[in-house]
C-alpha positions as CSV (number, residue, x, y, z in Angstrom):
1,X,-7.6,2.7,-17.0
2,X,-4.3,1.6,-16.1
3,X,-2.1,3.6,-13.4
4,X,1.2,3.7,-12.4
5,X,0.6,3.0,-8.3
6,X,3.1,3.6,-5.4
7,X,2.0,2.9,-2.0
8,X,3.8,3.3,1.2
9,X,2.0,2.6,4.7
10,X,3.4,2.7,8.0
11,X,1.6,-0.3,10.5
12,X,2.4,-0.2,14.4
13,X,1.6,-2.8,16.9
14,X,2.7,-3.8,20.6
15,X,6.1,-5.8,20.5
16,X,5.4,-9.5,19.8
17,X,8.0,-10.3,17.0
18,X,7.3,-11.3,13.6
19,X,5.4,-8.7,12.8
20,X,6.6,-8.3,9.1
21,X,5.0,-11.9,8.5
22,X,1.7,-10.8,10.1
23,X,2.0,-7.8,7.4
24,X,2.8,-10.1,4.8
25,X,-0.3,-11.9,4.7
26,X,-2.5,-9.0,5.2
27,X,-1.2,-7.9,2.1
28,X,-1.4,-10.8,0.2
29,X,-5.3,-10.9,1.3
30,X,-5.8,-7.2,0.4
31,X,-3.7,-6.7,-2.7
32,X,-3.4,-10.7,-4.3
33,X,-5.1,-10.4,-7.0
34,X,-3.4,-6.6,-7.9
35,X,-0.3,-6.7,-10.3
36,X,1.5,-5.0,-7.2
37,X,4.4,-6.1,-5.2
38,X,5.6,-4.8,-1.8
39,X,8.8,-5.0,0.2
40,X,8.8,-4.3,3.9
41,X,11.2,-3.2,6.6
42,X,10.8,-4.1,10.0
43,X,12.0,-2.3,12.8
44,X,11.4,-2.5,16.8
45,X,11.6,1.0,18.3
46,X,10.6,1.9,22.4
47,X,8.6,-1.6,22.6
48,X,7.1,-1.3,19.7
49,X,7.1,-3.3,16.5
50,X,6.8,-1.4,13.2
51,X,7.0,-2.3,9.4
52,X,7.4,0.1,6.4
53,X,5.3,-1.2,3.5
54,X,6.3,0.0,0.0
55,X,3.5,-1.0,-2.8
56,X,4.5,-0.7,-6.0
57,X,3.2,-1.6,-9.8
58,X,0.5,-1.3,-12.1
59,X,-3.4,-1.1,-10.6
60,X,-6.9,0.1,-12.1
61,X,-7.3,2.9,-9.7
62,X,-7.0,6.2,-11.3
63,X,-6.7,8.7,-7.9
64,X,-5.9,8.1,-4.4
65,X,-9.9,8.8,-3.8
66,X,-10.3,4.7,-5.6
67,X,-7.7,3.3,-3.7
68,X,-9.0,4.3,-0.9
69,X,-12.3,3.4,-1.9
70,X,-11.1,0.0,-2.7
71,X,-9.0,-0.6,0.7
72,X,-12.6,0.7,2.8
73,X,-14.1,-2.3,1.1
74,X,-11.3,-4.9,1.0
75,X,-8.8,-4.7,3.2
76,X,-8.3,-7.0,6.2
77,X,-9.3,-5.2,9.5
78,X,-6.4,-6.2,10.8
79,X,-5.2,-3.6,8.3
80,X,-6.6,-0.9,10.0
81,X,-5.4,-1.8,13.4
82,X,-2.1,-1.7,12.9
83,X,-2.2,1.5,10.2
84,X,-0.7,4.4,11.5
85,X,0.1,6.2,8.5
86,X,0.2,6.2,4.2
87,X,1.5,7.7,1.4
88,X,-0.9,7.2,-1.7
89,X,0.6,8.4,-5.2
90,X,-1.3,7.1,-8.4
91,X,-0.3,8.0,-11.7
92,X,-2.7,7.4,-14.9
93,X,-1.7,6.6,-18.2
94,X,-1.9,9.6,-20.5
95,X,-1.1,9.7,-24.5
96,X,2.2,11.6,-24.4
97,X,3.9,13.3,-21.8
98,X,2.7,13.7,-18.7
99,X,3.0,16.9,-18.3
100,X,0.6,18.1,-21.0
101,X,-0.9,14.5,-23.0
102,X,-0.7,15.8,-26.3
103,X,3.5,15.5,-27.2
């Protein structure tokens, strides 16, 4: 089943610099082969750097339960060391409306 995904995670580390790079790639290894896309804002606030990840697009999970499922198994650990926070919403294709499938 195809679903309409938006993703937002919030990733923390120690001030180094560059940090939206490192948060790049980690993407790219945990999402490249997903028909999602991601733009990120970097900001460096009391010595720390932090980058706002927005996923968007089209995935085969069909609840936040298989997306997280499929982030346990696949995504980088550098991932987790630096997540401090997400916002999960997945929307399934229904026939019709959303609201009640049949119109």
């Amino acid at each position: 089943m195809i679903s309409e995904t938006y993703l937002d995670f919030c990733f923390i580390r120690e001030q180094a610099g560059e940090f939206a790079f490192v948060i790049d790639e980690v993407l790219k290894n945990t999402f490249g082969k997903k028909r999602l896309n991601w733009f990120l804002e970097e900001k460096t606030i009391d010595g720390a750097d932090m980058v706002i990840a927005e996923v968007k697009g089209m995935s085969d999970w069909s609840s936040e339960e298989d997306t997280l499922l499929f982030l346990e198994t696949n995504a980088d650990p550098k991932f987790w060391e630096y997540l401090q926070g997400y916002r999960m919403l997945i929307y399934p294709v229904t026939k019709g409306c959303n609201s009640c499938g049949t119109h």
